[in-house]
Backbone as JSON, one array per atom type, in Angstrom:
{
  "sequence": "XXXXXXXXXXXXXXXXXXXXXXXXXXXXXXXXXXXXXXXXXXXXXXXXXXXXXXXXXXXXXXXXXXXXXXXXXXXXXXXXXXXXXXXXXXXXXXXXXXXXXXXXXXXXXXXXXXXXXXXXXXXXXXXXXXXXXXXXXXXXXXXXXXXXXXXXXXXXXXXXXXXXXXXXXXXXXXXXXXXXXXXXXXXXXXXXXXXXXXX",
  "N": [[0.84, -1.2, 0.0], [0.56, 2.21, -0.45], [1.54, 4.87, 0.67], [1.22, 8.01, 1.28], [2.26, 11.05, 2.3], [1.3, 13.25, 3.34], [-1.28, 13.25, 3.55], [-1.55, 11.18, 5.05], [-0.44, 11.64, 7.78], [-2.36, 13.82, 8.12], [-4.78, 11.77, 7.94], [-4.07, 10.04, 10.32], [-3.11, 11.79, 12.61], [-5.4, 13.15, 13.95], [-7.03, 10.49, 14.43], [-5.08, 8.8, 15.77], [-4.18, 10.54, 18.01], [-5.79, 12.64, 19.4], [-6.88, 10.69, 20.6], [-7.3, 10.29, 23.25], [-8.79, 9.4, 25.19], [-11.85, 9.79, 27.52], [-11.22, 10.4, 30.35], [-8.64, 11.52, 30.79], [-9.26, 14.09, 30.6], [-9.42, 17.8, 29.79], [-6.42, 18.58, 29.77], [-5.25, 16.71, 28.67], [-6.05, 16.5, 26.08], [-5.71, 19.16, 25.12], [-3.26, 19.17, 24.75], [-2.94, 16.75, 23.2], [-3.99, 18.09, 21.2], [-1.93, 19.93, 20.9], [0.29, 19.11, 19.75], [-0.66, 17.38, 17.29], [-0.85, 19.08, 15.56], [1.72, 19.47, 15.31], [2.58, 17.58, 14.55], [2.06, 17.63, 12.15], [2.22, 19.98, 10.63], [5.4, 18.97, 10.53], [4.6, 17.3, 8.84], [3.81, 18.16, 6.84], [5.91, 20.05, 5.8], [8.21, 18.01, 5.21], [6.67, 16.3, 3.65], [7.34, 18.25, 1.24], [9.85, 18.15, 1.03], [10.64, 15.61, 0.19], [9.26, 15.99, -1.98], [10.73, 17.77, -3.84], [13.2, 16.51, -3.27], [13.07, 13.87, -4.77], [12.39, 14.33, -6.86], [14.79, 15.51, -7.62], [16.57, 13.29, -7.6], [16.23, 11.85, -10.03], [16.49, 14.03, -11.79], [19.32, 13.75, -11.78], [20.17, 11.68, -11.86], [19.39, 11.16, -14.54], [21.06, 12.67, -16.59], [21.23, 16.31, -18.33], [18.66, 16.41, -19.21], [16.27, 18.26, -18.4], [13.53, 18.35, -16.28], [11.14, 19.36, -15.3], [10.84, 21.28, -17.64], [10.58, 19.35, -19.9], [8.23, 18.34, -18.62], [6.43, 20.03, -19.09], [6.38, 20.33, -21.86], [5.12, 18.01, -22.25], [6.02, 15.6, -22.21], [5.22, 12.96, -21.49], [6.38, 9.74, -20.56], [8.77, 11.04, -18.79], [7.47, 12.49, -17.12], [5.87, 10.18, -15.95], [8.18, 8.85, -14.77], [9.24, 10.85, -12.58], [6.88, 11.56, -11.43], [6.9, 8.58, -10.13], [9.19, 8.38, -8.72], [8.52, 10.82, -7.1], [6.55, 9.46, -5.44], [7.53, 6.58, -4.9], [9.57, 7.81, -3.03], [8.13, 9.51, -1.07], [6.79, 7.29, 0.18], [8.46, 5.76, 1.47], [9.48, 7.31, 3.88], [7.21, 7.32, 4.45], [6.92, 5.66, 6.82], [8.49, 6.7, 9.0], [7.24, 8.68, 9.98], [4.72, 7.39, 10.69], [5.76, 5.96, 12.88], [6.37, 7.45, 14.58], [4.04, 8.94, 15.1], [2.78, 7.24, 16.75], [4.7, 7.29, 18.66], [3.28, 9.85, 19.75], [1.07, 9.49, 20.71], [1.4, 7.67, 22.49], [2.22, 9.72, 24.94], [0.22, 11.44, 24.82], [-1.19, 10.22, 26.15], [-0.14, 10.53, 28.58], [1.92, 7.99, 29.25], [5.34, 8.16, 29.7], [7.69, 7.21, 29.21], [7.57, 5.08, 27.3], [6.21, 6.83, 24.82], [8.3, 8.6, 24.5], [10.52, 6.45, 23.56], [8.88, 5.75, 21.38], [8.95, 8.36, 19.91], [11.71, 8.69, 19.39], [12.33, 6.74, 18.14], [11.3, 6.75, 15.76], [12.22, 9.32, 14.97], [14.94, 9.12, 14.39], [14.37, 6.86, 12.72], [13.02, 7.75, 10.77], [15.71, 9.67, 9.84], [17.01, 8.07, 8.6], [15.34, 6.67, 6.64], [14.84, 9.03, 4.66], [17.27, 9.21, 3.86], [17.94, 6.5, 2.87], [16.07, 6.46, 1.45], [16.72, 8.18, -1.63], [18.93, 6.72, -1.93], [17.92, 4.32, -2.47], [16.83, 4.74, -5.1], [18.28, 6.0, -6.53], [19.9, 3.68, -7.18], [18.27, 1.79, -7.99], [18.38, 3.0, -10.7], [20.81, 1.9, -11.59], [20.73, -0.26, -11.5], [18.66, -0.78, -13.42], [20.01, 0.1, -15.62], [22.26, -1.46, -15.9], [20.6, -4.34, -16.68], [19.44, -3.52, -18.76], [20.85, -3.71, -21.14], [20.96, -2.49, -24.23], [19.2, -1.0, -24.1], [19.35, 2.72, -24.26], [18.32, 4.64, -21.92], [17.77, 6.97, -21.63], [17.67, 8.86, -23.66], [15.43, 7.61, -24.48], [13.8, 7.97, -22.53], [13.34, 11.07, -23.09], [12.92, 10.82, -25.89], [10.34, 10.45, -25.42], [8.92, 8.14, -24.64], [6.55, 6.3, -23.71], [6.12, 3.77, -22.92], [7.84, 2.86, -21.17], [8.28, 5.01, -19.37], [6.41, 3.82, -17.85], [7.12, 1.51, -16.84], [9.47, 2.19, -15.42], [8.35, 3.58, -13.23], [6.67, 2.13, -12.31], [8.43, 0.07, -11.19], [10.06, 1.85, -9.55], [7.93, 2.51, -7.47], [7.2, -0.07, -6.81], [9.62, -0.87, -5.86], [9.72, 1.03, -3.52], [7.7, 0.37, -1.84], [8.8, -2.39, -0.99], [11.14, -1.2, 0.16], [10.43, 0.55, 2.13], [8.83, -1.02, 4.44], [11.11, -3.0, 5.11], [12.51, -0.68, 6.63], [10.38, -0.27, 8.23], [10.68, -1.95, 10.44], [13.42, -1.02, 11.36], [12.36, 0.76, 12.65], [11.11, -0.14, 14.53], [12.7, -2.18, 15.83], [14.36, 0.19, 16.83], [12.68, 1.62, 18.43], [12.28, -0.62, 20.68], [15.02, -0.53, 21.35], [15.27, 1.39, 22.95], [13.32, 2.03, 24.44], [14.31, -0.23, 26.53], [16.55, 1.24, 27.0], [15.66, 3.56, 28.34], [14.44, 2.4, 30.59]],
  "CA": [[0.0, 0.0, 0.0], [1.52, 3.6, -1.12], [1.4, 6.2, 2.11], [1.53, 9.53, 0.95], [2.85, 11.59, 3.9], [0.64, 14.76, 4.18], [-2.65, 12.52, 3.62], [-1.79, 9.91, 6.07], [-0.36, 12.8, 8.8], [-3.95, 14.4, 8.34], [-5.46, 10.9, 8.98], [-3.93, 9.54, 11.79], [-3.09, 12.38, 13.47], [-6.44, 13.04, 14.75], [-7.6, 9.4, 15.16], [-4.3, 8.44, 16.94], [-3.63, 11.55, 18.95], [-6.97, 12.73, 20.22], [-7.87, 9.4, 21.31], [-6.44, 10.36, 24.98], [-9.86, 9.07, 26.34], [-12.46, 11.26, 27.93], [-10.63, 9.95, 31.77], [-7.26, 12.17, 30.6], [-9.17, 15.55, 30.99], [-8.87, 18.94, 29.13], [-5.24, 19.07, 29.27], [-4.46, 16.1, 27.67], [-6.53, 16.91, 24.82], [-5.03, 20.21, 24.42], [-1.55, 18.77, 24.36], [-2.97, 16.13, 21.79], [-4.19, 18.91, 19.81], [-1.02, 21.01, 20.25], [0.67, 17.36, 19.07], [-1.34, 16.58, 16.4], [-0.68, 20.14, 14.92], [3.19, 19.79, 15.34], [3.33, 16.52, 13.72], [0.94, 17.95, 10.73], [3.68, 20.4, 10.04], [6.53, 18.14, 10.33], [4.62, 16.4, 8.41], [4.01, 18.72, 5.21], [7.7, 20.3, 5.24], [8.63, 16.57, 4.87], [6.17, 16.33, 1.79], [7.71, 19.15, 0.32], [11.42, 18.1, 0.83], [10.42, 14.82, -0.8], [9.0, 15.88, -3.64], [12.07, 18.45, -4.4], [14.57, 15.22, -3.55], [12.89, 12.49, -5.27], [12.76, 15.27, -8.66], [16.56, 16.11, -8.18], [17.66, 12.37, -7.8], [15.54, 12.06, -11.59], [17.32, 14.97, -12.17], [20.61, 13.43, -11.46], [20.62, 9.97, -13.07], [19.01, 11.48, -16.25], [21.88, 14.26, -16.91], [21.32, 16.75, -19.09], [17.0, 15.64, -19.68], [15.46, 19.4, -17.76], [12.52, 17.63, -15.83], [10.21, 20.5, -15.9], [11.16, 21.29, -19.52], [9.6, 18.05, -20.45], [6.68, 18.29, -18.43], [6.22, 21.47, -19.95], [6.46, 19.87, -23.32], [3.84, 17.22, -22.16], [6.37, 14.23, -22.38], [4.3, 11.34, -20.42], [7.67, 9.36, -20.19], [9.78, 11.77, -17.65], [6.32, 12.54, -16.04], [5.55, 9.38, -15.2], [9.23, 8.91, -13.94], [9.0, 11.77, -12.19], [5.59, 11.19, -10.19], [6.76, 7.76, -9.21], [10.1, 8.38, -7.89], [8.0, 11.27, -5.57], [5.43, 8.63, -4.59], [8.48, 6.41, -3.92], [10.41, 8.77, -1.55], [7.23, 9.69, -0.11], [6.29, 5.89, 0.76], [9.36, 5.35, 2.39], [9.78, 8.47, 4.49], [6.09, 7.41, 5.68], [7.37, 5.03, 7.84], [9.21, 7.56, 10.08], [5.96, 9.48, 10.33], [4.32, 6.42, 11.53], [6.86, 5.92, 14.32], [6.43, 8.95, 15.32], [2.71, 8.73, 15.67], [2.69, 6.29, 17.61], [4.63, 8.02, 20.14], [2.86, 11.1, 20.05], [-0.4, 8.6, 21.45], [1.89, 7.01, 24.52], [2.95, 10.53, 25.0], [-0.84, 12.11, 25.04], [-2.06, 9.28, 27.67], [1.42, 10.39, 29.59], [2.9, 6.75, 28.86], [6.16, 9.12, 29.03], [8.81, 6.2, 28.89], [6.86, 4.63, 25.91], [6.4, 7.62, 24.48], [9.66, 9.0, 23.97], [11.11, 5.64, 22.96], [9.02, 5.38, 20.23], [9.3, 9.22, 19.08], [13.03, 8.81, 19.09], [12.86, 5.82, 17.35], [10.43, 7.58, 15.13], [13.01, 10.66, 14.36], [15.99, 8.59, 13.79], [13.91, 5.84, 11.46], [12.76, 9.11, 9.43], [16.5, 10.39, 9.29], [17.5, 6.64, 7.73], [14.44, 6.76, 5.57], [15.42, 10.38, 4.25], [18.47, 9.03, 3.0], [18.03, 5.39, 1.84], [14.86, 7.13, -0.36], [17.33, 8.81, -2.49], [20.21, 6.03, -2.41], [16.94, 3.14, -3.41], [16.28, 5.79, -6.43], [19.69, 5.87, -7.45], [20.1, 2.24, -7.0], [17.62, 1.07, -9.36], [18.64, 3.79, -12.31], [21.77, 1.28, -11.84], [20.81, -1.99, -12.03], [17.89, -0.97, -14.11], [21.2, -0.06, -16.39], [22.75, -2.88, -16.53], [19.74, -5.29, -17.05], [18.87, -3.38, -20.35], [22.02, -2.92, -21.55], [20.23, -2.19, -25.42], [18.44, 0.48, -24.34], [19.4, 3.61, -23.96], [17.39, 5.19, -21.2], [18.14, 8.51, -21.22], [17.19, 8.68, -25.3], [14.13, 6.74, -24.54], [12.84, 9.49, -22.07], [13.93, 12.37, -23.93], [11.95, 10.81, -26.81], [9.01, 10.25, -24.66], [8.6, 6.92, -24.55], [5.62, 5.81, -22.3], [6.18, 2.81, -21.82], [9.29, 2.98, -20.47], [7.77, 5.52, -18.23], [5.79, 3.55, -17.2], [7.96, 0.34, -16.19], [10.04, 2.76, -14.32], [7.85, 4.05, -12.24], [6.03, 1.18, -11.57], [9.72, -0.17, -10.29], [10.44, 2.51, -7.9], [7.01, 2.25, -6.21], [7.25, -1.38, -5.92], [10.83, -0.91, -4.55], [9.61, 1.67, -2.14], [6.81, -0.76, -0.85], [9.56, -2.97, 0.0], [12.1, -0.93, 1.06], [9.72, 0.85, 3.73], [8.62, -2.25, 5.39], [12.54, -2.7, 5.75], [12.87, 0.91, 7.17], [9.59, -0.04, 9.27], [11.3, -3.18, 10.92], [14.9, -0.52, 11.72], [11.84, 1.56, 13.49], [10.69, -1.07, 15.35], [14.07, -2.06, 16.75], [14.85, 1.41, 17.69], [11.69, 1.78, 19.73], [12.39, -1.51, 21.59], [16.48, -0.29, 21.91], [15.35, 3.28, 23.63], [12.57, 1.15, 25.86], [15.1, -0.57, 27.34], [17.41, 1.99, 27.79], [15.0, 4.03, 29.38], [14.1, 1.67, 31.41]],
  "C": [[0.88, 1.24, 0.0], [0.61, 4.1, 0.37], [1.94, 7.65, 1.3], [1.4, 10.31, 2.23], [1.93, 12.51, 4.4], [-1.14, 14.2, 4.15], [-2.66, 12.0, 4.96], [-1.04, 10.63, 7.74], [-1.81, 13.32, 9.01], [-5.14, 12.88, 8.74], [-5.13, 10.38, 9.9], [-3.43, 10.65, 12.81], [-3.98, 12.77, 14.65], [-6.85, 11.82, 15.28], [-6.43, 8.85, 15.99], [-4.05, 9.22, 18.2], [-4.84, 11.83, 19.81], [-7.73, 11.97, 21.07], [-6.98, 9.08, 22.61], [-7.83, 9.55, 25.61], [-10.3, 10.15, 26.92], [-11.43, 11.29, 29.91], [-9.78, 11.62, 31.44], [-7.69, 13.74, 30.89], [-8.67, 16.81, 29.44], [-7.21, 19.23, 28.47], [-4.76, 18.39, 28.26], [-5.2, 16.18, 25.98], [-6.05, 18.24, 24.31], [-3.37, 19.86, 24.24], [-1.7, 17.55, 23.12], [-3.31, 16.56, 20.4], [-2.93, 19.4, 19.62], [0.34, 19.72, 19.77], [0.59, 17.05, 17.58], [-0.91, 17.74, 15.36], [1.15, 20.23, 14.76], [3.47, 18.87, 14.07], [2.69, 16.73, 12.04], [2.24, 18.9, 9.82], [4.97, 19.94, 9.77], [5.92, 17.43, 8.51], [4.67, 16.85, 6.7], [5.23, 19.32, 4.57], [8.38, 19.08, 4.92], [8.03, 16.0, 3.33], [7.32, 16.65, 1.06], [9.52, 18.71, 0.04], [11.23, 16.5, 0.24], [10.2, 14.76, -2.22], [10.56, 16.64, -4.49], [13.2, 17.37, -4.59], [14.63, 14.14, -4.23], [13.0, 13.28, -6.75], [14.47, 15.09, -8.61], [17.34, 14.56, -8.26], [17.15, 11.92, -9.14], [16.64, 12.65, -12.43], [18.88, 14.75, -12.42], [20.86, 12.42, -12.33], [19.94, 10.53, -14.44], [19.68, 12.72, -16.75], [21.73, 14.95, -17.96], [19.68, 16.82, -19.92], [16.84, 17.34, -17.94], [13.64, 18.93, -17.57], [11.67, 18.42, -15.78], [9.95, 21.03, -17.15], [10.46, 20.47, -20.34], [8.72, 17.85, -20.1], [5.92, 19.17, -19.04], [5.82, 21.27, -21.33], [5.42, 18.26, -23.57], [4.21, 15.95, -22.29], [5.9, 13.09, -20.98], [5.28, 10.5, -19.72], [8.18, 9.68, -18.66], [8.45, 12.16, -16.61], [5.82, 11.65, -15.31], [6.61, 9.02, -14.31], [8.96, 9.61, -12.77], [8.01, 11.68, -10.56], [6.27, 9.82, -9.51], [8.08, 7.55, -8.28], [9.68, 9.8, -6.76], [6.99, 10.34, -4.95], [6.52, 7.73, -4.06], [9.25, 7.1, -3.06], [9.38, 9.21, -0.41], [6.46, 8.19, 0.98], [7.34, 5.25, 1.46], [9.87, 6.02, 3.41], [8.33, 7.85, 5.37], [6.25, 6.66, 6.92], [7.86, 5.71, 9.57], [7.8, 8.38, 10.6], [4.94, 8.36, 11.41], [4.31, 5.96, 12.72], [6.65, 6.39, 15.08], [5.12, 9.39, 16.06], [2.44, 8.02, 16.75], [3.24, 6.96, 18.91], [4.35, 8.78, 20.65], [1.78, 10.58, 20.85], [-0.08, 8.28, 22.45], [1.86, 8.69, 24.91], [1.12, 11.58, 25.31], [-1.58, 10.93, 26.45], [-0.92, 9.37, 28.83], [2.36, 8.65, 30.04], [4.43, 7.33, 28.26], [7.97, 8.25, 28.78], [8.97, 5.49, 27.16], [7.39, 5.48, 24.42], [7.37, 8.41, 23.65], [10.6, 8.28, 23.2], [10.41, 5.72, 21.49], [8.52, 6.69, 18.99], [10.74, 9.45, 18.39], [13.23, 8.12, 18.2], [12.2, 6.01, 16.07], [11.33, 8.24, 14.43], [13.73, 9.62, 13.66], [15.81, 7.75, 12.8], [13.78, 7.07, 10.22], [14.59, 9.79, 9.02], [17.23, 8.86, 7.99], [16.46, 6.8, 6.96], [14.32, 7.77, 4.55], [16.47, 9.55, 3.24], [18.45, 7.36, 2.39], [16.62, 5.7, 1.16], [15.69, 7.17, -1.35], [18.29, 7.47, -2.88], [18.94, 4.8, -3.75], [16.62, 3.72, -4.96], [17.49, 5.55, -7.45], [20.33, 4.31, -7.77], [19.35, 1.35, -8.24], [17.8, 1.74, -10.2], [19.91, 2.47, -12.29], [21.89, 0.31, -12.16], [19.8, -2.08, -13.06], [19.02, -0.95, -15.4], [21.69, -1.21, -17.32], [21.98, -3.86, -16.98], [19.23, -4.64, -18.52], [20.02, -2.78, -21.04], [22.0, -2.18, -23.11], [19.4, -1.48, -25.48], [19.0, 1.22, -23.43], [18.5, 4.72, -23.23], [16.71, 6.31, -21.37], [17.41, 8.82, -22.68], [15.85, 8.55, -24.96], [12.69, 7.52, -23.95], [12.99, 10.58, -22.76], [12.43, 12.12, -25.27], [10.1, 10.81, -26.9], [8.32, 9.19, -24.99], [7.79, 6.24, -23.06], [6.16, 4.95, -21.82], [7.34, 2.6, -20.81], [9.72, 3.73, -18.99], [7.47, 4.38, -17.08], [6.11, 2.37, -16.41], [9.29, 0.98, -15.37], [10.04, 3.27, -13.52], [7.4, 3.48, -11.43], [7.0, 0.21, -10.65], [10.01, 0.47, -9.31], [9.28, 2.8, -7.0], [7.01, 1.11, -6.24], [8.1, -1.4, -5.08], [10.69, -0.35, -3.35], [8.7, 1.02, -0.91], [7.96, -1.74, -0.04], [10.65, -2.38, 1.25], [10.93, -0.16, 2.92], [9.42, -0.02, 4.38], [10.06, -2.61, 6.12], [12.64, -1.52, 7.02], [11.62, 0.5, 8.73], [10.39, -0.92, 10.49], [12.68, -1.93, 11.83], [13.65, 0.3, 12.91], [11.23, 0.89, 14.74], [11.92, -1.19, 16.56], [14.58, -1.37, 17.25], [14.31, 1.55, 18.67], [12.23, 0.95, 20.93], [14.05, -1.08, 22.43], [16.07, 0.98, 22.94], [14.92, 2.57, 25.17], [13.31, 0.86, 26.92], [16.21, 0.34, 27.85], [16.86, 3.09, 29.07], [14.68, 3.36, 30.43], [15.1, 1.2, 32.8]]
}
């Protein structure tokens, strides 16, 4: 399943965060609102630096191919590229958001051991998910490379060749499905490493 970050921030923020229980009182509902509103912003400056990083690593392995230029010019090809290396960076970044949710919920019922373990483990999964987005991007322009060694990629977009689009897009959101489940698993293990240290 594809997570798009500033969707799935706007839905679970409220149904995870708010749900302090009526027991918890006024405050903790205003600290799950002023919560729910932090992680909303995290959560759309995180969009936005996705979509800019998942364009420029496009931008990078296709040297000299002006990715706006060609959308501009209505090539389907580099557009479909394009869109699915930001839906991949964004589906693997969601993970960290996830994390993070989760501890914003121990953290509104004052579960403040919990909590913290599994915002930390939250941050730090999102700073690893940040950066193996971009490497998984660059990773498959490489082996996609070598496995077609008779076509010329770069040509192929340029010329605006759908399909080609379209089997390379549909590659880096499958890869990102996997790799986030990976990334979810490193977030997991963090939580449980903090737990115990806190503990």
């Amino acid at each position: 399943m594809i997570h798009l970050i500033p969707f799935q921030a706007i839905a679970l923020a409220p149904a995870a965060l708010v749900e302090a229980g009526p027991e918890s009182g006024i405050g903790a509902g205003a600290v799950a609102l002023l919560l729910g509103v932090v992680q909303l912003i995290v959560s759309l400056a995180l969009f936005t630096l996705a979509v800019n990083n998942g364009i420029a690593v496009v931008s990078k392995m296709i040297e000299g191919l002006d990715i706006w230029a060609e959308i501009k010019k209505k090539n389907v090809a580099v557009s479909l590229l394009a869109g699915g290396a930001v839906i991949a960076y964004t589906n693997v970044v969601s993970g960290g958001i996830a994390g993070m949710t989760k501890g914003l919920q121990s953290l509104v019922v004052f579960d403040i051991k919990n909590g913290l373990s599994a915002v930390l483990g939250g941050a730090v999964n999102l700073i690893v998910a940040l950066a193996v987005a971009g490497l998984a991007i660059s990773w498959t322009f490489k082996v996609m490379d070598k496995w077609t060694k008779d076509i010329d990629e770069k040509a192929e977009f340029r010329n605006g060749n759908t399909a080609i689009g379209v089997v390379y897009a549909g590659i880096l959101i499958g890869a990102s499905t996997l790799i986030e489940a990976g990334v979810s698993g490193v977030s997991s293990g963090l939580t449980k490493f903090f737990t115990a240290l806190f503990a």
